[in-house]
FIFI-54761 format. One record per atom (N, C-alpha, C, CB): residue in one letter; x, y, z. Coordinates in pm, whole numbers, plus 50000, padded with zeros to 5 digits. Glycine has a CB too. Layout:
aXYZ...
//
This chain:
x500834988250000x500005000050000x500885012550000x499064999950121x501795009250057x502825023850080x503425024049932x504335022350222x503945013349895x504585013749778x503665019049701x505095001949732x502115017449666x501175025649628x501015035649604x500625025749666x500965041649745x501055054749761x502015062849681x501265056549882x502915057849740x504815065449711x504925068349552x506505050649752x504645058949450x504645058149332x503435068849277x504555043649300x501945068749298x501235079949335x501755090749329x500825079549439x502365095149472x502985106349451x504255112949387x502985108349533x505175101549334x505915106349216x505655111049155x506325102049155x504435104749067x503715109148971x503415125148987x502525100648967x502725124449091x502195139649096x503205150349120x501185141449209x504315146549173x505505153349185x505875159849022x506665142249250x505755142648935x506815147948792x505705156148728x507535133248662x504115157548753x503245167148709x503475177948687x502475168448763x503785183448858x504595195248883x505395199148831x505035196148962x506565191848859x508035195848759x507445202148607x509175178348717x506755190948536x506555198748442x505855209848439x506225193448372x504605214248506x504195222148550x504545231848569x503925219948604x505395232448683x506665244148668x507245247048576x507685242848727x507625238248501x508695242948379x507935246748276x509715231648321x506775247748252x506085250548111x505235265748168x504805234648048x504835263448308x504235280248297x505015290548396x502435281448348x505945288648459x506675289848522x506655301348675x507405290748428x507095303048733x505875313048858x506825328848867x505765302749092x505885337748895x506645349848896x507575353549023x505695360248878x506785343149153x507385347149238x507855337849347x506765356049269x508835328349221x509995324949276x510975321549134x509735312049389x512235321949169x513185322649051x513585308948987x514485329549097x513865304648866x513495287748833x514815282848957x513885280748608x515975291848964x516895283749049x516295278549162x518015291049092x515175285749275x515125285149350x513875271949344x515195297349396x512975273749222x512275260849221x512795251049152x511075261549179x514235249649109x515215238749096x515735231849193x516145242149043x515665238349319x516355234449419x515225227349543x517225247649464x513855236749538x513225225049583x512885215649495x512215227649646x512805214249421x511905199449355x513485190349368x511005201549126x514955195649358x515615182949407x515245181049515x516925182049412x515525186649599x514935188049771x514005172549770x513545206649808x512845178049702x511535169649662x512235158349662x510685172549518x512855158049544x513635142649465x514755133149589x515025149849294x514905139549682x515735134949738x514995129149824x516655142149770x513845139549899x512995130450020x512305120749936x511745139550122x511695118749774x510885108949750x512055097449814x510325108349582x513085094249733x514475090749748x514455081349892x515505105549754x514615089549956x514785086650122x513915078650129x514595097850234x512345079250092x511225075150106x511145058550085x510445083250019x511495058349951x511655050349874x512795039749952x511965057349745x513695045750004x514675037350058x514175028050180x515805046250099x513655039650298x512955031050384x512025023850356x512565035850466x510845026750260x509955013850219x510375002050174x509175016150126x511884999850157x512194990950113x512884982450197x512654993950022x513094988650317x513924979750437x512284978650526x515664991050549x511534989350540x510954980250632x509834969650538x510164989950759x509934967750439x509084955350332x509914944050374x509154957550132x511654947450381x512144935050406x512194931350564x513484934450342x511964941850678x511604939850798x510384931950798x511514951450864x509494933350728x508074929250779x508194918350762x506844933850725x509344910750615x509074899450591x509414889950642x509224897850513x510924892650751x511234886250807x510554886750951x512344887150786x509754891950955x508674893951122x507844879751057x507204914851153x507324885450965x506294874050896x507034859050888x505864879050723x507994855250827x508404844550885x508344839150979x509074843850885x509174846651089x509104842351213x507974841451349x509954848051237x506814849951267x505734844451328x505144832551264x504804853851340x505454831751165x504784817351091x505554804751156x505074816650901x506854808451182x507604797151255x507204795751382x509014798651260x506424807051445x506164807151542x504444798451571x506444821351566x503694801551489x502624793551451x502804781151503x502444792851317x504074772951372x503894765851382x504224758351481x503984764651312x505124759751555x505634750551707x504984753851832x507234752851751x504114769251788x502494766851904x501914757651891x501244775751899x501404754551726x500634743551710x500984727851728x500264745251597x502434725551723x502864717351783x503164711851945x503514718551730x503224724151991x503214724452133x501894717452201x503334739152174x501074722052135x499654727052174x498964709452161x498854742152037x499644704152039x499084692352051x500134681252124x498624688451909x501274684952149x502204675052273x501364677652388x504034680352315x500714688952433x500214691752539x498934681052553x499924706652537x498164684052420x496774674452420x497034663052506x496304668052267x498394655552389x498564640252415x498834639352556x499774633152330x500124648552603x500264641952722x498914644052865x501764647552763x498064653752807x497424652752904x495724640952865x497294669552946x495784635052741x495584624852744x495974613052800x495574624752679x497084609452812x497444597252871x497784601553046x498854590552778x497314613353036x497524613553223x496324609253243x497814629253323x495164614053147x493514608153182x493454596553172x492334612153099x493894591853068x493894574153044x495084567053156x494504569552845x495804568953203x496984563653328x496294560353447x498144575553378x495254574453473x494864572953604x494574566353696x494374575753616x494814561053807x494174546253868x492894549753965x495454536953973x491864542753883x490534540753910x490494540054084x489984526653826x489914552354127x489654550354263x488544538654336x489254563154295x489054529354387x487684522554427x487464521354562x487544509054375x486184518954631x486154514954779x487154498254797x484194512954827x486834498954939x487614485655007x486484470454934x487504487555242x485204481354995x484294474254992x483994467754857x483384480855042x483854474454737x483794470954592x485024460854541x483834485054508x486244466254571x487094451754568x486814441954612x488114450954615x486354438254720x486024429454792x484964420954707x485614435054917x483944427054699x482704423254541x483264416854468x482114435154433x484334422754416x484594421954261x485444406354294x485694438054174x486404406354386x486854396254418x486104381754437x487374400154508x484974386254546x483804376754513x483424369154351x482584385754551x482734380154289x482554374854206x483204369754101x482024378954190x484794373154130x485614367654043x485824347654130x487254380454035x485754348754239x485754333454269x484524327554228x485944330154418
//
């Protein structure tokens, strides 16, 4: 989107330039509107420079949340399992008395 933008306003920048140069203004001298529109050319410049480190900042954020994704989602299901087999491990609480039954009816 920035890159969007930025290119956008080149455009409207080199409008100008020509703009300037074809009707030209009484009250300022072409040197002096030579010197801003480099001015201009230099901050597009600058502009242009940082959009291009933080595109490659973002991308490497973006990676590393995707790497990050993914070993949540891995985490997340070591977690499942092991707290599956703590449910399935568990030893069945029973009375004295119900063993005793069960023993019965196992003779």
């Amino acid at each position: 989107e920035l890159e969007n933008q930025l290119t956008t306003k080149s455009k409207i920048l080199d409008e100008l330039k020509q703009s300037l140069a074809l009707n030209g203004s009484a009250e300022q001298t072409p040197e002096a509107l030579s010197l801003r529109t480099a001015d201009l050319c230099e901050m597009v410049d600058s502009i242009v420079s940082q959009v291009a480190q933080l595109k490659t900042s973002m991308q490497s954020i973006l990676e590393q949340w995707r790497v990050y994704d993914e070993v949540y989602a891995e985490v997340n299901l070591m977690t499942r399992r092991y707290l599956y087999c703590l449910d399935q491990c568990k030893p069945s609480v029973v009375s004295l008395e119900a063993l005793q039954n069960q023993i019965k009816t196992l003779q």
